[in-house]
SERO-4910 file (N, C-alpha, C, O; in steps of 0.05 Angstrom, whole numbers):
BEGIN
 pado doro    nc1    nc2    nc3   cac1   cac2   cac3    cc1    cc2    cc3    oc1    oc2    oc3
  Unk    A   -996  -4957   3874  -1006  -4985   3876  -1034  -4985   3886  -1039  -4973   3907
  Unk    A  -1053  -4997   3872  -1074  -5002   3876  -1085  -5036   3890  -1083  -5058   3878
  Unk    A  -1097  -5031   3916  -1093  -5061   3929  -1128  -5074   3927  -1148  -5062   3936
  Unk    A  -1126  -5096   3914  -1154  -5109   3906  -1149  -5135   3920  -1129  -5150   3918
  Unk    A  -1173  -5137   3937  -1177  -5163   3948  -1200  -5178   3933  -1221  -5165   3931
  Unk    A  -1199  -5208   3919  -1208  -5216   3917  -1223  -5235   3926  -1209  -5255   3923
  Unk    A  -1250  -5244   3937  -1252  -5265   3945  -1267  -5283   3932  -1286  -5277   3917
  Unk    A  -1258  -5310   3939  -1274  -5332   3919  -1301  -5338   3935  -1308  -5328   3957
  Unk    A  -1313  -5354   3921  -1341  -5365   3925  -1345  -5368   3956  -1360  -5357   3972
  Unk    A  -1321  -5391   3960  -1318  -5403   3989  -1300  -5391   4005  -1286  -5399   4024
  Unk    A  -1301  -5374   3998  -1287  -5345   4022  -1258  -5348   4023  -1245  -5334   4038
  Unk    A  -1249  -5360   4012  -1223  -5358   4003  -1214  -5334   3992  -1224  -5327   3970
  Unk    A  -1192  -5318   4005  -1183  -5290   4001  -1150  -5288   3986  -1129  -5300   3990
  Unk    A  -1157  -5267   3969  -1131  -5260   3944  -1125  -5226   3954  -1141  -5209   3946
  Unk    A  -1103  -5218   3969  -1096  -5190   3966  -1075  -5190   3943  -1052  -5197   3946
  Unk    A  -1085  -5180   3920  -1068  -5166   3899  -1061  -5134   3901  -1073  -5119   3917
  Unk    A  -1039  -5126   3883  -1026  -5102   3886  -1026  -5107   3857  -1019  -5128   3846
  Unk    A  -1040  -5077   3840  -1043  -5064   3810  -1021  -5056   3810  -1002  -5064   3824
  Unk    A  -1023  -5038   3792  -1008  -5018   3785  -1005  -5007   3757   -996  -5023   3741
  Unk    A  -1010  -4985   3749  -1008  -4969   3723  -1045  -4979   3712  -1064  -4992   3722
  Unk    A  -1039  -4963   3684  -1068  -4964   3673  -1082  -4987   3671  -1077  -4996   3649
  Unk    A  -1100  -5002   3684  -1104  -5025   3679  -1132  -5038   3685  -1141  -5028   3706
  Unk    A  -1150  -5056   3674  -1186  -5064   3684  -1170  -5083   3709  -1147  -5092   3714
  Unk    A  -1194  -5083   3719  -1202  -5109   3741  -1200  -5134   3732  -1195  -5153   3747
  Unk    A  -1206  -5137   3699  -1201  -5167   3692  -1169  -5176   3682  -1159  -5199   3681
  Unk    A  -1158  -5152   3675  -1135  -5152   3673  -1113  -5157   3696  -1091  -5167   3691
  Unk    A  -1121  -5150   3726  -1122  -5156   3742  -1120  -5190   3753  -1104  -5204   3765
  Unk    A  -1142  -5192   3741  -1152  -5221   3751  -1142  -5241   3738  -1135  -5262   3747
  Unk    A  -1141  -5232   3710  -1130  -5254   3686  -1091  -5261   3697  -1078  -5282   3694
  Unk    A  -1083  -5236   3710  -1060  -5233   3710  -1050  -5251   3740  -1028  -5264   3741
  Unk    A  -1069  -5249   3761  -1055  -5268   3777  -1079  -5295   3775  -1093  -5292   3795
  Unk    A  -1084  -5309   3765  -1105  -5324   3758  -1127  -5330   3773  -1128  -5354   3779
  Unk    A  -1146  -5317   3781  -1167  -5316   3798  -1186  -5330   3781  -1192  -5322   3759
  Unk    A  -1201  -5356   3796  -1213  -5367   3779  -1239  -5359   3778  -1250  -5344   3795
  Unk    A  -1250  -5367   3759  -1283  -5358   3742  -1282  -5337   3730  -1303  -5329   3718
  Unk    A  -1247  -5319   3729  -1257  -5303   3711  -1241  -5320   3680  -1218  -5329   3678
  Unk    A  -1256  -5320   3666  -1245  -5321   3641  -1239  -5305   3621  -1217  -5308   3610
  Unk    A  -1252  -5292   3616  -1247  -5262   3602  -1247  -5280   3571  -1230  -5270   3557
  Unk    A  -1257  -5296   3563  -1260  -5289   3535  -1263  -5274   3516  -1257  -5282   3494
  Unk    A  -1272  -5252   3517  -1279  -5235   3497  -1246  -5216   3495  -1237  -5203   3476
  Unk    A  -1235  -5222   3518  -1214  -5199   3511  -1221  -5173   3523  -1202  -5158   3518
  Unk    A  -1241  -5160   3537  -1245  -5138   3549  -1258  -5116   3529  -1255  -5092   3529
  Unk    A  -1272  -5130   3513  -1291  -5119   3490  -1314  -5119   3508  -1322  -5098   3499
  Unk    A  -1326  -5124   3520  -1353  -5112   3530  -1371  -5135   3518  -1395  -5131   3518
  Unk    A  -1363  -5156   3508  -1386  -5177   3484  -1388  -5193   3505  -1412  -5188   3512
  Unk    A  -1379  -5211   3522  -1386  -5233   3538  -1402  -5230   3568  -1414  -5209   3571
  Unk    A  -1402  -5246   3586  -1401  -5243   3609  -1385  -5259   3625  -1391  -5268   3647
  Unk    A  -1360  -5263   3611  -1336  -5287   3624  -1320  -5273   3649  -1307  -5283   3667
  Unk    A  -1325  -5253   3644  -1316  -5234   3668  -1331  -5221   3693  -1329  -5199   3703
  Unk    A  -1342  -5235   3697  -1368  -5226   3714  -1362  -5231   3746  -1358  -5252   3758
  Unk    A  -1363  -5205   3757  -1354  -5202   3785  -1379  -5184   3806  -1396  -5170   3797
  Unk    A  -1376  -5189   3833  -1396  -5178   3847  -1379  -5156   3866  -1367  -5164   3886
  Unk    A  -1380  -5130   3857  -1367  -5107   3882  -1380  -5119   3912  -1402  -5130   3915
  Unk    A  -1361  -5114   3929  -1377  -5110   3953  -1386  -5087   3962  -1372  -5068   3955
  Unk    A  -1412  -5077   3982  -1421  -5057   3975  -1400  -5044   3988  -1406  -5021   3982
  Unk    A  -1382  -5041   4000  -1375  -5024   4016  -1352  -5010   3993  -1345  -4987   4000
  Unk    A  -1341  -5019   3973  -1333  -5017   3949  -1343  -5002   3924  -1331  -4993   3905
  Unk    A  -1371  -5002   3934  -1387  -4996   3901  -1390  -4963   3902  -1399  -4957   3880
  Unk    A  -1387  -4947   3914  -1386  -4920   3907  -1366  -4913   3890  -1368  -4901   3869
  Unk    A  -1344  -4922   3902  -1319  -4919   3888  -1311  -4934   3868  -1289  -4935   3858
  Unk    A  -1333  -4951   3860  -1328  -4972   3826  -1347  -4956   3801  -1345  -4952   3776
  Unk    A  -1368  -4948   3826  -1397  -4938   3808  -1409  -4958   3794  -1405  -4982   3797
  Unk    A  -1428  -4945   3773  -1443  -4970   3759  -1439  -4979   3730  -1422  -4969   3715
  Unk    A  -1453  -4995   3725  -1455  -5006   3692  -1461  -4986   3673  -1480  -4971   3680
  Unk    A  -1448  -4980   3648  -1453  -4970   3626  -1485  -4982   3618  -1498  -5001   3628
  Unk    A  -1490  -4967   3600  -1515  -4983   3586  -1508  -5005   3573  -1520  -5025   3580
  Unk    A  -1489  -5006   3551  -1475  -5038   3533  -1473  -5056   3563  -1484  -5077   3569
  Unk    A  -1453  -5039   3579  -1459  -5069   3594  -1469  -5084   3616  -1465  -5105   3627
  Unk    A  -1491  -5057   3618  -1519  -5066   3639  -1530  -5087   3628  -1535  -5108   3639
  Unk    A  -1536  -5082   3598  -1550  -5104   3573  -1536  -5134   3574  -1551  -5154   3574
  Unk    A  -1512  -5136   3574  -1494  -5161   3578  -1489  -5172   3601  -1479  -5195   3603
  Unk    A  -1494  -5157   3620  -1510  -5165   3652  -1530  -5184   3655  -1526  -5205   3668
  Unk    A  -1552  -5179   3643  -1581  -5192   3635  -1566  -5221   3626  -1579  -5242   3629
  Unk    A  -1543  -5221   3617  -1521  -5257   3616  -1515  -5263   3639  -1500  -5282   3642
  Unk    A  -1522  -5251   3661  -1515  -5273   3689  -1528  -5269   3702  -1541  -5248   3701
  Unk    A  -1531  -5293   3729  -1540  -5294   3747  -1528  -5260   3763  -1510  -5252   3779
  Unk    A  -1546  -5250   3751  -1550  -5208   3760  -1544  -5214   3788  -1551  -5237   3792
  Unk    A  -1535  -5202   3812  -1535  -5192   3836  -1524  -5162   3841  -1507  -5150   3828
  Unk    A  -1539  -5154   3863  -1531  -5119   3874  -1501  -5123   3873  -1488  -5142   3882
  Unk    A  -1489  -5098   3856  -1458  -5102   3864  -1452  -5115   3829  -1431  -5106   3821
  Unk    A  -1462  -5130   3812  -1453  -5150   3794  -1439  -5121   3771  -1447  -5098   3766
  Unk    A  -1420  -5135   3762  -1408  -5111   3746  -1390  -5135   3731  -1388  -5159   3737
  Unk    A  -1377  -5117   3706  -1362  -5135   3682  -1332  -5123   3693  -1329  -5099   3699
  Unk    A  -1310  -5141   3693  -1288  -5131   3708  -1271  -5117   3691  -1250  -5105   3698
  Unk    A  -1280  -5119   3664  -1264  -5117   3638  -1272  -5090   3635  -1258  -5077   3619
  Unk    A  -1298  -5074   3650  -1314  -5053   3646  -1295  -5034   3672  -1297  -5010   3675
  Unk    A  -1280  -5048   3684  -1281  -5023   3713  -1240  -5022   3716  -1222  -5037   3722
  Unk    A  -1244  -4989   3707  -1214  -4991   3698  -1203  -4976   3737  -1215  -4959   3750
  Unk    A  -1180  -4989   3745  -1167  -4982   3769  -1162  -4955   3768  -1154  -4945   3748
  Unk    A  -1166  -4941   3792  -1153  -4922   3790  -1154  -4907   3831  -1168  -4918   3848
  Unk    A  -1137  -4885   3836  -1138  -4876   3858  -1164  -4885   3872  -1185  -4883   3859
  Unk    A  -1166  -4894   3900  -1190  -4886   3908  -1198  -4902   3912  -1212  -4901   3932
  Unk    A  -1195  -4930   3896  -1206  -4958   3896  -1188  -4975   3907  -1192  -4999   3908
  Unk    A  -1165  -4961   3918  -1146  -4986   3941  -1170  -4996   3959  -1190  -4985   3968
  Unk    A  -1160  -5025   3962  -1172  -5036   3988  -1203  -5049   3973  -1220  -5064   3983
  Unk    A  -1203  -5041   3957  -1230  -5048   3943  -1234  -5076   3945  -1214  -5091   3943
  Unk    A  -1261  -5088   3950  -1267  -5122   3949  -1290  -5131   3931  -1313  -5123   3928
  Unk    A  -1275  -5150   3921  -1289  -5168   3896  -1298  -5194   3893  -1279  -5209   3890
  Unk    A  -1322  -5206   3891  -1330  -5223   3895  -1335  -5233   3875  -1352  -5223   3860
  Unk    A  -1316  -5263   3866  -1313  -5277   3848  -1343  -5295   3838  -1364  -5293   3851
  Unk    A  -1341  -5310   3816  -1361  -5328   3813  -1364  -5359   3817  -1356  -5367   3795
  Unk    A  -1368  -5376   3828  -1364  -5410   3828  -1358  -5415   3806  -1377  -5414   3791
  Unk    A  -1335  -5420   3796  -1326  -5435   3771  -1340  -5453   3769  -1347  -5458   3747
  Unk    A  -1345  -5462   3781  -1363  -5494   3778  -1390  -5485   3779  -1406  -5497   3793
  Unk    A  -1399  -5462   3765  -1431  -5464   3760  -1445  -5448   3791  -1470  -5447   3794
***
């Protein structure tokens, strides 16, 4: 089991428990954390999935591909900003924290 805390805009906190092969948006889509939307389906085409690692997190997430550094340049970019549909769970990333987007803009 892989344990992802989410937090929203307004500091409102989500401890989820993964498990098996699975992205971060899959994750998110699955217990409904809002602002992610994930339209594209986890194709790498949108930025509906757009999440901020915390740094204390980001060694163990690592960084953006090139496709989706480019589809980055679709959001308000911050240190940490990554596509959740891009960052597949695995050992290592228990405890990991994720900083959602204002649904409301």
């Amino acid at each position: 089991m892989i344990e992802v805390n989410f937090v929203e805009h307004d500091g409102r906190r989500h401890r989820v428990l993964a498990r098996g092969t699975v992205t971060l948006m899959e994750v998110a889509v699955r217990h409904g954390m809002p602002g992610i939307l994930a339209e594209c389906g986890g194709s790498c085409a949108c930025a509906t999935c757009h999440v901020v690692i915390d740094p204390a997190s980001a060694a163990a997430v690592g960084g953006p591909n090139e496709v989706e550094d480019v589809i980055l340049d679709l959001v308000d970019r911050r240190p940490g900003s990554r596509l959740s549909c891009q960052i597949k769970l695995r050992d290592g990333m228990t405890g990991m924290v994720v900083h959602l987007p204002n649904p409301n803009g």
